[in-house]
C-alpha positions as CSV (number, residue, x, y, z in Angstrom):
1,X,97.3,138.7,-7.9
2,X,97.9,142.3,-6.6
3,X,95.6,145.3,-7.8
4,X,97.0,146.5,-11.2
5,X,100.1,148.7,-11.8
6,X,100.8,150.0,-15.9
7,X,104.1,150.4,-17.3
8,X,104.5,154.1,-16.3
9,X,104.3,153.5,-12.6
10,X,106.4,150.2,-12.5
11,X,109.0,152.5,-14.2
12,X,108.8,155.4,-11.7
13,X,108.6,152.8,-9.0
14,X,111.9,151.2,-9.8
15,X,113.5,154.4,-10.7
16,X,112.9,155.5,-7.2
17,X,113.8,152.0,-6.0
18,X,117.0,152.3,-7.6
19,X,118.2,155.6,-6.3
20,X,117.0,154.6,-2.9
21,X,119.6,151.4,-3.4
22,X,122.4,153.8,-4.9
23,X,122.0,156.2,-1.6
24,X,121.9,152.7,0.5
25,X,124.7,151.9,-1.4
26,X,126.8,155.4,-1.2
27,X,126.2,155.0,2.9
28,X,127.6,151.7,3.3
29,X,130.6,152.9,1.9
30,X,130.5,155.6,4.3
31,X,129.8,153.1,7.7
32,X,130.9,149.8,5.7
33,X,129.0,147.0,7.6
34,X,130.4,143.0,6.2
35,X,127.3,141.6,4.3
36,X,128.3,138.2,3.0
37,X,126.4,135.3,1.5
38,X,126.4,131.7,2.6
39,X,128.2,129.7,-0.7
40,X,125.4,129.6,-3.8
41,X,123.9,132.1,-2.2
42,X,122.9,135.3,-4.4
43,X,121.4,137.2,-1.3
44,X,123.7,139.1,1.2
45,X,123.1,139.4,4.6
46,X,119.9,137.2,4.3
47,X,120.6,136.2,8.2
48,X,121.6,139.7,9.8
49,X,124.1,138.3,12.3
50,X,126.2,141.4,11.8
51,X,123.5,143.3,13.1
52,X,123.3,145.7,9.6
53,X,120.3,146.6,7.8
54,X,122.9,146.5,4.5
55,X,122.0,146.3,1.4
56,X,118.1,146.0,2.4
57,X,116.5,149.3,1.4
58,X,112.9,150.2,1.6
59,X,110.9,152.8,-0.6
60,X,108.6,154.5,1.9
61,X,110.2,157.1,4.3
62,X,107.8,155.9,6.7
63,X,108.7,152.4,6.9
64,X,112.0,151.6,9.4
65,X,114.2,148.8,9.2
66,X,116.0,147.7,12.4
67,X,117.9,144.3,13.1
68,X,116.5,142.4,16.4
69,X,118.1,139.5,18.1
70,X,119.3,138.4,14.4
71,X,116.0,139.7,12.3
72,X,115.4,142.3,10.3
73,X,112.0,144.2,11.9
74,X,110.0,146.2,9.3
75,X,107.5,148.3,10.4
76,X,104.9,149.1,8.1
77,X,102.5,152.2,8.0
78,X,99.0,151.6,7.4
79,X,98.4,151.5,3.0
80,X,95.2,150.3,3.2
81,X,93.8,150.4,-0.4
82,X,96.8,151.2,-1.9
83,X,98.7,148.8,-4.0
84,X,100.8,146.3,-3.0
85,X,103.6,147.5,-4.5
86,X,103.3,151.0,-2.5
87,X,105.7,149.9,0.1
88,X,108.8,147.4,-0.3
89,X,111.7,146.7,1.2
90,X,114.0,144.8,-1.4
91,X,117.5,143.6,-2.2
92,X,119.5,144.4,-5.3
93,X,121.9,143.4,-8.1
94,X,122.4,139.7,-8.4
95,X,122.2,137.7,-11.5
96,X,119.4,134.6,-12.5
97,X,120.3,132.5,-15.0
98,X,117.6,131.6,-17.7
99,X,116.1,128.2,-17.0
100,X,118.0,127.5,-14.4
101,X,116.2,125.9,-11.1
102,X,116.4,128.2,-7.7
103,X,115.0,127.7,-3.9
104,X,113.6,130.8,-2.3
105,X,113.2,130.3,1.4
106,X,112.8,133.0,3.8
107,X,111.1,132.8,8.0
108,X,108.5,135.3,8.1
109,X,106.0,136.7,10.8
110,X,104.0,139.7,12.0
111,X,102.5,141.0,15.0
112,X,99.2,140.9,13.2
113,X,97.9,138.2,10.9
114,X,98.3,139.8,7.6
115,X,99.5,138.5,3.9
116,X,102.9,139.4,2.1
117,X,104.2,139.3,-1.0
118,X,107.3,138.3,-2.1
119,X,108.6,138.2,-5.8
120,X,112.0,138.1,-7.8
121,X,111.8,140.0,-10.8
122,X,113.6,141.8,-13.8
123,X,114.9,145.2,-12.4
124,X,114.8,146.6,-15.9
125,X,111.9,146.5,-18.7
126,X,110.1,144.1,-19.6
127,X,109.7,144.2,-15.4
128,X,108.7,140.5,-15.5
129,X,109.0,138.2,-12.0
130,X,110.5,135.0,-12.1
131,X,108.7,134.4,-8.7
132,X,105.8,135.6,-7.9
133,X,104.0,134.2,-4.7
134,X,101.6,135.4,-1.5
135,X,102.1,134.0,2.0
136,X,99.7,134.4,5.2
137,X,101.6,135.9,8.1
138,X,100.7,134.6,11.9
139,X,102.7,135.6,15.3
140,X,104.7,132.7,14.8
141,X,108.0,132.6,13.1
142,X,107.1,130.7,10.0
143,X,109.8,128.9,6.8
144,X,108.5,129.5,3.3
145,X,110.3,128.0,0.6
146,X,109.2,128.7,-3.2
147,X,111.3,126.9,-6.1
148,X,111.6,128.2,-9.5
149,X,112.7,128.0,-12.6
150,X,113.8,131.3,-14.0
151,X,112.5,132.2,-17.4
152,X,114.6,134.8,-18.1
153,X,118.5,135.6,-17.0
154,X,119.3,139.0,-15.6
155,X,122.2,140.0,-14.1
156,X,120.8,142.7,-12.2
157,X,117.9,140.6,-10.4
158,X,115.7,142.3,-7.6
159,X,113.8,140.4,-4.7
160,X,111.5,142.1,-3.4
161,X,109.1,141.7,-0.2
162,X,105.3,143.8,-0.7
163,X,104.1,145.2,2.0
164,X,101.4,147.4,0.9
165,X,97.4,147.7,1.1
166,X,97.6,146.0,4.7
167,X,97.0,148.4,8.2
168,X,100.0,149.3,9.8
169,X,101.9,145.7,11.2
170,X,105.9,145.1,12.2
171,X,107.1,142.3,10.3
172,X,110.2,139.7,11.2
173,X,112.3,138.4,8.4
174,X,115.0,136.3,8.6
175,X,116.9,133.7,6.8
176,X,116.4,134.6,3.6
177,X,118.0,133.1,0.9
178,X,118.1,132.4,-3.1
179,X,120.3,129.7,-4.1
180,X,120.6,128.1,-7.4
181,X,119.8,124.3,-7.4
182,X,121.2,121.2,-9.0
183,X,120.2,119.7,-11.8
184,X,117.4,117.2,-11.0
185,X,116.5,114.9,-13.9
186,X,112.9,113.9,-12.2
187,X,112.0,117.4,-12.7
188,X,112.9,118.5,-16.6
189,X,110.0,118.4,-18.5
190,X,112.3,117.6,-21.5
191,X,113.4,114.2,-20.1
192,X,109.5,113.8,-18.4
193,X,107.5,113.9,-21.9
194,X,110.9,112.0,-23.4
195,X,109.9,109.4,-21.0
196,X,106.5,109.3,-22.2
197,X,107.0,108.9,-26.0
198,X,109.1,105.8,-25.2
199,X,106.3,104.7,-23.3
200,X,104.2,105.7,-26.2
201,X,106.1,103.4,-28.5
202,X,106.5,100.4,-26.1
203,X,102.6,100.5,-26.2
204,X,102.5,100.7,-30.4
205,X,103.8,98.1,-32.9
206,X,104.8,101.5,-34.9
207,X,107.7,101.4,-37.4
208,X,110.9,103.6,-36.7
209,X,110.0,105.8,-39.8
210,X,106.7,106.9,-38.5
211,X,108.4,106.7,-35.0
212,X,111.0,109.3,-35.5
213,X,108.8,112.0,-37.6
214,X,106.6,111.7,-34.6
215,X,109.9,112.2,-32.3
216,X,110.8,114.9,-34.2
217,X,107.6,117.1,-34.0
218,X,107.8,116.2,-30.3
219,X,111.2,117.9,-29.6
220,X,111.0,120.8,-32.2
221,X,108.0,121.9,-30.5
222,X,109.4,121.4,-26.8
223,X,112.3,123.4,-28.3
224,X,110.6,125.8,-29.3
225,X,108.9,126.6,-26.3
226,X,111.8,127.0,-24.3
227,X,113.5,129.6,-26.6
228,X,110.3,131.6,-26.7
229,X,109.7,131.2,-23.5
230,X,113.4,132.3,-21.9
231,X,115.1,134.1,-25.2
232,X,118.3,131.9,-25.6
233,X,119.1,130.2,-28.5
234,X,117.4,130.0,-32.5
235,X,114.1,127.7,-32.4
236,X,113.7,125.3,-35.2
237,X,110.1,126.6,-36.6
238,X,108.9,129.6,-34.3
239,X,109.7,131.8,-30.9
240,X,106.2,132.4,-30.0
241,X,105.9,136.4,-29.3
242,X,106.1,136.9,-25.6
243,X,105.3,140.5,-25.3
244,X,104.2,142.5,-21.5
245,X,101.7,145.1,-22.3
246,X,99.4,146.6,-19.8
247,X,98.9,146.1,-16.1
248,X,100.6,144.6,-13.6
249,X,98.8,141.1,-14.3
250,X,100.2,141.3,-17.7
251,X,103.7,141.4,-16.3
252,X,104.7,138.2,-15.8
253,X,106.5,135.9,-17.6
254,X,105.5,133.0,-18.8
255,X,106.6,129.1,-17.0
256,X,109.0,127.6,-18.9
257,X,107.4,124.3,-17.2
258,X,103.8,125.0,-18.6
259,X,105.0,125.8,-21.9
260,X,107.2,123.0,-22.6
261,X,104.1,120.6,-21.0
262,X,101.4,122.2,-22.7
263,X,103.5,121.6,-26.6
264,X,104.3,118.2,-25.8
265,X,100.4,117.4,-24.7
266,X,99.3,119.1,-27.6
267,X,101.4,117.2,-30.7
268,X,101.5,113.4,-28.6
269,X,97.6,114.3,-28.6
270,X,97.6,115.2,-32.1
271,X,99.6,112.4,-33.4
272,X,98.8,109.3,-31.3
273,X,94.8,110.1,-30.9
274,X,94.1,107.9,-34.0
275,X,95.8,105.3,-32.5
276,X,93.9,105.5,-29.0
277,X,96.5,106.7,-27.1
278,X,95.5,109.6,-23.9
279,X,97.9,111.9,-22.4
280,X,95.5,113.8,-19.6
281,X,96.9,111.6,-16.9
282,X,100.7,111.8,-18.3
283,X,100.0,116.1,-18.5
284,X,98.4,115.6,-14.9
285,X,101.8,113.6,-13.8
286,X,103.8,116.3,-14.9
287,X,101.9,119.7,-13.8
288,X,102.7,117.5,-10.1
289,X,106.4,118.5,-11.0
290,X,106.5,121.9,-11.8
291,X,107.8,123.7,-8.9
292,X,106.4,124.9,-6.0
293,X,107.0,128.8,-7.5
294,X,104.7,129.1,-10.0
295,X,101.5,130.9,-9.9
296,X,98.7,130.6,-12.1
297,X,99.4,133.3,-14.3
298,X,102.6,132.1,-15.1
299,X,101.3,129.1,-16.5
300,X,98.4,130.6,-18.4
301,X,101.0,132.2,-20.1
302,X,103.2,129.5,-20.7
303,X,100.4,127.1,-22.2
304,X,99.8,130.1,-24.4
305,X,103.7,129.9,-25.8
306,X,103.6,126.1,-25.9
307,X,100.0,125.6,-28.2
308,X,101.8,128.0,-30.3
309,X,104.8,126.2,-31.0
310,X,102.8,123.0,-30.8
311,X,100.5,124.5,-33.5
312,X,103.6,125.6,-35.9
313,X,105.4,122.3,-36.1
314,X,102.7,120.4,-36.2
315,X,101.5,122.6,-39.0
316,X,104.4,122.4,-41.5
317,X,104.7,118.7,-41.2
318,X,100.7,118.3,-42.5
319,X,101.4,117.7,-45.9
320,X,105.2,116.3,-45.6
321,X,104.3,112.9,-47.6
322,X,104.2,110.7,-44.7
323,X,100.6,109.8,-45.3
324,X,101.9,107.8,-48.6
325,X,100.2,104.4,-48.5
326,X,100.9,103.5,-52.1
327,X,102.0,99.5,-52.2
328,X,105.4,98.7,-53.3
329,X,105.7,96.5,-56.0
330,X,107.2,93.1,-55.4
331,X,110.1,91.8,-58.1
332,X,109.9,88.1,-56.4
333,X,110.8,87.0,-60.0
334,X,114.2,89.1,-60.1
335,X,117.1,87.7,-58.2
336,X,118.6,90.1,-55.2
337,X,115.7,92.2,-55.4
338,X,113.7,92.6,-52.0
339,X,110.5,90.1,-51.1
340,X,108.7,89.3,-48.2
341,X,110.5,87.5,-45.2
342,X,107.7,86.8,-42.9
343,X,104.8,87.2,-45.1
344,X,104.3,90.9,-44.5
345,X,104.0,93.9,-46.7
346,X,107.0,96.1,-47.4
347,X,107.1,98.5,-44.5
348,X,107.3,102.4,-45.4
349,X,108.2,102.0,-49.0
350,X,107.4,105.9,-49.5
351,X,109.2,107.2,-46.5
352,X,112.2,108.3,-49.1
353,X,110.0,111.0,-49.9
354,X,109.1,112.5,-47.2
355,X,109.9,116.1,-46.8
356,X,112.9,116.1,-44.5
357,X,113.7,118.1,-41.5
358,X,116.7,119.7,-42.0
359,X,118.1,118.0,-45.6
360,X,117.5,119.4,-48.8
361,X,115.9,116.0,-49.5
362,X,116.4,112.6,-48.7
363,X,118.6,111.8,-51.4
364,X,121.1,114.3,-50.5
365,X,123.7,111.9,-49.0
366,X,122.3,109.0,-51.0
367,X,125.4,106.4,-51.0
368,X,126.4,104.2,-54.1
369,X,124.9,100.8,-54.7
370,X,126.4,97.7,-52.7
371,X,129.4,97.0,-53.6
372,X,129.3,99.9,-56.6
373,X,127.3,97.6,-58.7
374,X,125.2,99.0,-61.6
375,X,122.1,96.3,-60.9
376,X,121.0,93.4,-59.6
377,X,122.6,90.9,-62.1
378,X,126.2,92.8,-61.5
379,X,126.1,92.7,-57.8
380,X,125.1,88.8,-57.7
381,X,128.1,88.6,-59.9
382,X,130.6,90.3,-57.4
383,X,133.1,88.6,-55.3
384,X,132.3,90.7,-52.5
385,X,128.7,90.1,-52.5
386,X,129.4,86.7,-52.1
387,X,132.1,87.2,-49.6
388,X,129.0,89.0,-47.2
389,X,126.3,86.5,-47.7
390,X,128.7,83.7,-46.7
391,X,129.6,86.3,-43.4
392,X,126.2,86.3,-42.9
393,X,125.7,82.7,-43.1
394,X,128.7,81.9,-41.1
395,X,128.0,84.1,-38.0
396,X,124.3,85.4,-38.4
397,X,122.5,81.8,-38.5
398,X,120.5,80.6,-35.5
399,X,122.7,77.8,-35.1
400,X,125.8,79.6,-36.0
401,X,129.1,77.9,-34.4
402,X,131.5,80.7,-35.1
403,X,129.8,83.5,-33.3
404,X,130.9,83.9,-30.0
405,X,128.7,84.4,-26.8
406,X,129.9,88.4,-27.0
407,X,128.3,88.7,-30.6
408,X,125.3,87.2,-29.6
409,X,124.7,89.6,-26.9
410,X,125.7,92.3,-29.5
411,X,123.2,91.1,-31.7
412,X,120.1,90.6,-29.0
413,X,121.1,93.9,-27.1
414,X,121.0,96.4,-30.3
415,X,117.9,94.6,-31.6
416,X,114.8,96.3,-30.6
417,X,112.8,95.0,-33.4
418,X,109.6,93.7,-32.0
419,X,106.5,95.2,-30.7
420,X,106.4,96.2,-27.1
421,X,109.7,97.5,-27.7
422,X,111.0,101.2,-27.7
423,X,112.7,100.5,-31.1
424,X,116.0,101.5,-32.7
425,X,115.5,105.4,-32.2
426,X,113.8,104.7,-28.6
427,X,117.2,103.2,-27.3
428,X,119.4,105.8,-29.1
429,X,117.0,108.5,-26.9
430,X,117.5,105.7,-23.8
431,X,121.0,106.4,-24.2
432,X,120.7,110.3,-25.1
433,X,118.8,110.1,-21.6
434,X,121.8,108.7,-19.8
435,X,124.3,111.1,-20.8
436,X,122.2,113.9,-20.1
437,X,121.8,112.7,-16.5
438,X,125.2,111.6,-16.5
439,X,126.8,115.1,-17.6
440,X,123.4,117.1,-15.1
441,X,122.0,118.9,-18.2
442,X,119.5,121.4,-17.5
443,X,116.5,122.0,-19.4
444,X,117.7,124.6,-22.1
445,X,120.5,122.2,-23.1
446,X,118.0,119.3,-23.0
447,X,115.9,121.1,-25.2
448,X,118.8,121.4,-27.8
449,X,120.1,118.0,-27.6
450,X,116.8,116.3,-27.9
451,X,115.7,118.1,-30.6
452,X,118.7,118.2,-32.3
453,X,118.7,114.3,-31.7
454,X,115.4,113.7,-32.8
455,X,115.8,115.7,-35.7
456,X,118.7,113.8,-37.0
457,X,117.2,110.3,-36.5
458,X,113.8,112.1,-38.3
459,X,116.2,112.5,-41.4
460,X,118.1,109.6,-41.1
461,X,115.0,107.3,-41.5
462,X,113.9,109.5,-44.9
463,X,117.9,109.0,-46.2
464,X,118.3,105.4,-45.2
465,X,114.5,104.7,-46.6
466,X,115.4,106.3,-49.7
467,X,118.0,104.0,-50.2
468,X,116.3,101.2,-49.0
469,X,113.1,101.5,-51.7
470,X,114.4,104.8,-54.1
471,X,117.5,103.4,-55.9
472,X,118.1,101.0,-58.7
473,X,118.9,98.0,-56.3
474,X,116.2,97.4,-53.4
475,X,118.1,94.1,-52.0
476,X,116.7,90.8,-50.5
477,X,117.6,90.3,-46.7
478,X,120.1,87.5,-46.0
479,X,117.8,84.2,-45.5
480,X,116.6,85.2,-48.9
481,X,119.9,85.3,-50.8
482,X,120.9,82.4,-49.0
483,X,117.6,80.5,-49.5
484,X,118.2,81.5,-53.8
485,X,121.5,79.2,-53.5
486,X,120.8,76.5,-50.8
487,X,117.2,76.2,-50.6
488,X,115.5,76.7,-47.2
489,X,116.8,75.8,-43.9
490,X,119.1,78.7,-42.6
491,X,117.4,81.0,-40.7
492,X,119.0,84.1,-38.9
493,X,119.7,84.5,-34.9
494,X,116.7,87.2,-35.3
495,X,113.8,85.6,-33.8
496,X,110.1,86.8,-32.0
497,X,109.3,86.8,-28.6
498,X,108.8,82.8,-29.1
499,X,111.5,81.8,-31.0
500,X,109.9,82.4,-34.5
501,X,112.9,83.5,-37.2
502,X,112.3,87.1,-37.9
503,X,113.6,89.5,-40.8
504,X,112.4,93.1,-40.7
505,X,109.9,93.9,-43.4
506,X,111.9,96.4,-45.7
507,X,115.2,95.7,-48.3
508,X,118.4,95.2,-46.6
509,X,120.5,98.2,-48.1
510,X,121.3,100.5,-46.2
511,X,120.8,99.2,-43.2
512,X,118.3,101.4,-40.9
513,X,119.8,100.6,-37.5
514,X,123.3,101.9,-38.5
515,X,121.8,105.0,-39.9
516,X,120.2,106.1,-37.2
517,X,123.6,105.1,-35.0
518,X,125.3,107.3,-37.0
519,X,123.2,109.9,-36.9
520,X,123.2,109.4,-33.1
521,X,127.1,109.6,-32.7
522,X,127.5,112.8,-35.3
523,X,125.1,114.7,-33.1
524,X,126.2,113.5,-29.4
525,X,130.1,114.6,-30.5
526,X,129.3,117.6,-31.8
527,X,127.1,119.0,-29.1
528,X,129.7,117.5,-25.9
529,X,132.9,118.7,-28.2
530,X,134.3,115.2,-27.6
531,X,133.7,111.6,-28.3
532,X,135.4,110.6,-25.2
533,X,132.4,110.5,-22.7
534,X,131.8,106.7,-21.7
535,X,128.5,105.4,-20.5
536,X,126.2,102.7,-19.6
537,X,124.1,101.6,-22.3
538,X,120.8,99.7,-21.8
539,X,118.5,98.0,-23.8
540,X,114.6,97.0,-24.1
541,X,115.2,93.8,-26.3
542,X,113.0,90.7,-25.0
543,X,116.6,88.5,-25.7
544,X,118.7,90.6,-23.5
545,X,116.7,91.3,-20.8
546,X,119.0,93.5,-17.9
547,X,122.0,93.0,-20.6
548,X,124.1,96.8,-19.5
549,X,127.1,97.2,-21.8
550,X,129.7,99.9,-21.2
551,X,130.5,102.0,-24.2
552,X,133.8,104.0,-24.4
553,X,132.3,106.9,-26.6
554,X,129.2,107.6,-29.3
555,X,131.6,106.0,-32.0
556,X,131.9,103.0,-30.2
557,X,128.4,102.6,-29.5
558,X,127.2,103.1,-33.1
559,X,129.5,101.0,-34.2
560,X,128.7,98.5,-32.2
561,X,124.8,98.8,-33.3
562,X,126.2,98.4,-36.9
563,X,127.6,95.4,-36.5
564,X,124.7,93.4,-34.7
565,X,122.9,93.6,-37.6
566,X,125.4,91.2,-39.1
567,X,125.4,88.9,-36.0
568,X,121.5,88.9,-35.9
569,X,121.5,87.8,-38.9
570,X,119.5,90.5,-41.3
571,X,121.9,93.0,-42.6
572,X,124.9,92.6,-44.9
573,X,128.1,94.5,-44.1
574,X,127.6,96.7,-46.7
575,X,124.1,97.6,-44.7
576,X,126.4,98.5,-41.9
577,X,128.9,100.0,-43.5
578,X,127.2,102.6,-45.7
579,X,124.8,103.1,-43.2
580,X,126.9,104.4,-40.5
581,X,128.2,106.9,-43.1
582,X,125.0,108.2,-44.5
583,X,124.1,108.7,-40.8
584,X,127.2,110.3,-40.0
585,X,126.7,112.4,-42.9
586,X,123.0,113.5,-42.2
587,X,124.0,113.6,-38.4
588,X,126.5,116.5,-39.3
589,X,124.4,118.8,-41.5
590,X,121.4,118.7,-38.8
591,X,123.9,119.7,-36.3
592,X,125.4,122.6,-38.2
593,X,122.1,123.7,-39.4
594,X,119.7,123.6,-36.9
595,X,119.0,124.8,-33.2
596,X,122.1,126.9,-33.2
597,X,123.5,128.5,-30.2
């Protein structure tokens, strides 16, 4: 970094600055010379074809400015041990948008091998640089090309080149340019540390519960980062101060890349430790794609910002309840109630009480019992209770003759049950993943529709739990019900990697699957304005290996997920039914209530 420069002189500096632009400006109008930009291009006259020096400007009287065979010539006086910042010669009033990607690229040289400076930085208090970079300066012409993402928007931008504290040189510029760039999906950290939690879960035989509190830490924390970090938009548990006090060291702001890498390290670290997991080489991947603009300052600052949103989420969820290990006990003696399928404990029988992340509790959009029955004895008693297991016997059975080669696919494709897989809320974030790329999100809007994703499936595993284990009816799966009448010998489509029948280890109502879909869809409308937007969906299931299936909106997708339960074989309709609807319920609220605009 440069020698240091407080507050009082950056501000006289760029007061001068700026009335040396104005009188640029008031001259041009005088002997108007055509500046123009190349399209995307937010610097004019960047090539000097036209032979003008317009709008350049430089501070020093004693520096000159002269166009050259299609260069702009600078000739420097000697400012040896002066600061960098003594003499500039800098361009004016264009806009950056916050955490949006742009390439710098300029061809440099000088008649003597010297360093310059070049930076892009706020032209009003805080004066923070999006870009702050040194280059080494030969004879021959050289390109330099910096990429950044800008951590703050300004609409009144300023790059300047430093030519100070160096002996008296002529420098060549040309081709300089500042051109916003697309969206490019291997490069958001948002999508990158996505990536790796569903890594994370293919790795871990974890249940969705645990799954989607862990998700939810994850994304609040990334979240949160971003909106310290850049100012836009309401974080979910803290904006991390970001405050420029001091010298010219202290003025810069912090990456938006470091801080979004540095909270997502910090909480997989935290949570998935105990479990043996290691995220140095995955924080190592990912410092590889920051760009090529940030300096290390930047990113001491930014991994400053993200430990201290990693350190606020993961601090209110210390004491939510999710450490509840009590047993659940069994009622094998009372017919409809919920027993073990595979001989496994009851999975998450607490996770109803988990403190939630948006809802006033998980009971808040608690539905009715199945088929508004007061008990267990009253719904075995119902018409439409028997109607649904004979549904589920007809079309969910292994060797089921009415299901059709469609609903199997269904069935197999929205599964995601066993271990190694990125389970139910891993292929609703597959599928978040897909629209994103498929509608070029950039990384603020990533940050919102992750977290506002993640949130949602967070609650909608504490509503649908509480229904599940909280309520007066916790109901047997399918091959139970229909094992009470007929004795053994149906078994569901659901089945292991080998072909072992397989029933998830919690009560059928409501079913967890639809939930989260629901969830899912209430989010993904609200935040596109539309559920219109078609896509590609994919799966991870063992039993559907490279299955793609097109969906023709979020609706159709989670209802779609509903329903395979039904062909697999281990949900009633009802599951489905009020499932989708509790979802859709909590899916709404999260939106409207958190990480608004």
């Amino acid at each position: 970094m440069s020698p240091p420069i407080n507050a009082r002189q950056l501000r006289r500096l760029l007061s001068v600055v700026l009335a040396v632009a104005l009188a640029s400006t008031l001259t041009a109008l005088v002997h108007p010379a055509p500046a123009t930009a190349a399209p995307g291009d937010l610097i004019l006259n960047g090539t000097f074809d036209n032979g003008s020096t317009q709008p350049w400007w430089t501070r020093l009287a004693s520096t000159s400015t002269t166009v050259n065979a299609g260069q702009l010539r600078v000739r420097t006086s000697a400012t040896v041990g002066k600061p960098v910042w003594e003499d500039l010669v800098g361009h004016f009033e264009f806009g950056v948008t916050a955490a949006q990607s742009y390439r710098l690229q300029f061809d440099a040289a000088a008649d003597v091998s010297r360093s310059l400076r070049v930076s892009v930085s706020r032209a009003d208090t805080p004066f923070t640089s999006a870009v702050d970079q040194s280059v080494a300066l030969t004879s021959s012409m050289s390109r330099f090309t910096f990429d950044f993402v800008s951590p703050f928007g300004d609409p009144k931008a300023v790059l300047l080149f430093h030519f100070g504290g160096q002996a008296a040189s002529t420098v060549r510029l040309d081709n300089i340019s500042l051109t916003p760039l697309a969206v490019n999906p291997a490069t958001d950290p948002i999508l990158y540390w996505n990536g790796v939690l569903l890594s994370t879960y293919k790795a871990l035989d974890l249940p969705p519960t645990s799954s989607s509190r862990e998700a939810a830490i994850l994304h609040a924390a990334m979240h949160d980062a971003a909106v310290s970090v850049t100012g836009v938009g309401n974080p979910y548990r803290v904006r991390v101060p970001v405050s420029y006090p001091g010298t010219m060291d202290n003025v810069v702001a912090p990456s938006v890349h470091a801080a979004i890498d540095k909270a997502a390290y910090d909480v997989l670290t935290a949570l998935y430790t105990r479990h043996g997991r290691s995220f140095t080489v995955a924080l190592g991947d990912a410092v590889k794609r920051r760009p090529s603009g940030v300096n290390d300052a930047e990113v001491a600052r930014g991994e400053t910002v993200g430990a201290a949103a990693a350190a606020a989420n993961l601090q209110v969820r210390a004491n939510d309840g999710s450490d509840n290990n009590a047993p659940y006990p069994v009622q094998e003696n009372v017919p409809g109630a919920w027993r073990p399928t595979n001989g496994k404990a009851a999975v998450s029988p607490n996770w109803g009480s988990v403190t939630p992340f948006a809802l006033t509790s998980g009971q808040q959009f608690r539905p009715g019992l199945p088929a508004g029955a007061t008990g267990y004895a009253d719904l075995l008693s119902k018409q439409e209770y028997r109607t649904q297991v004979q549904e589920i016997r007809d079309y969910g059975g292994r060797t089921s003759s009415l299901r059709t080669p469609e609903q199997t696919q269904i069935a197999f494709f929205w599964a995601n049950d066993l271990g190694g897989t990125y389970k139910p809320p891993g292929q609703l974030f597959s599928h978040t993943r897909i629209v994103s790329e498929q509608r070029q999100l950039g990384i603020l809007a990533n940050a919102r529709l992750f977290g506002l994703v993640a949130l949602a499936l967070a609650d909608a595993a504490i509503a649908a739990w509480d229904a599940k284990y909280q309520t007066p009816v916790d109901l047997w799966r399918p091959v139970s019900a229909i094992e009470a009448t007929e004795g053994p010998g149906w078994q569901p489509l659901s089945q292991t990697r080998e072909g072992v029948p397989y029933t998830p280890a919690f009560p059928a109502y409501i079913s967890g699957h639809a939930t989260f879909a629901g969830a899912w869809s209430a989010v993904m409308k609200r935040f596109f304005g539309t559920d219109a937007i078609a896509f590609d969906a994919t799966t991870d299931d063992p039993h559907a290996v490279d299955v793609v299936r097109h969906m023709t909106g979020f609706d159709h997708a989670a209802e779609e997920n509903a329903l395979s339960r039904i062909y697999l074989g281990v949900h009633y309709r009802f599951d489905a039914d009020a499932g989708l609807a509790t979802g859709r319920s909590v899916g709404a609220y999260v939106f409207a209530n958190r990480l608004r605009q």
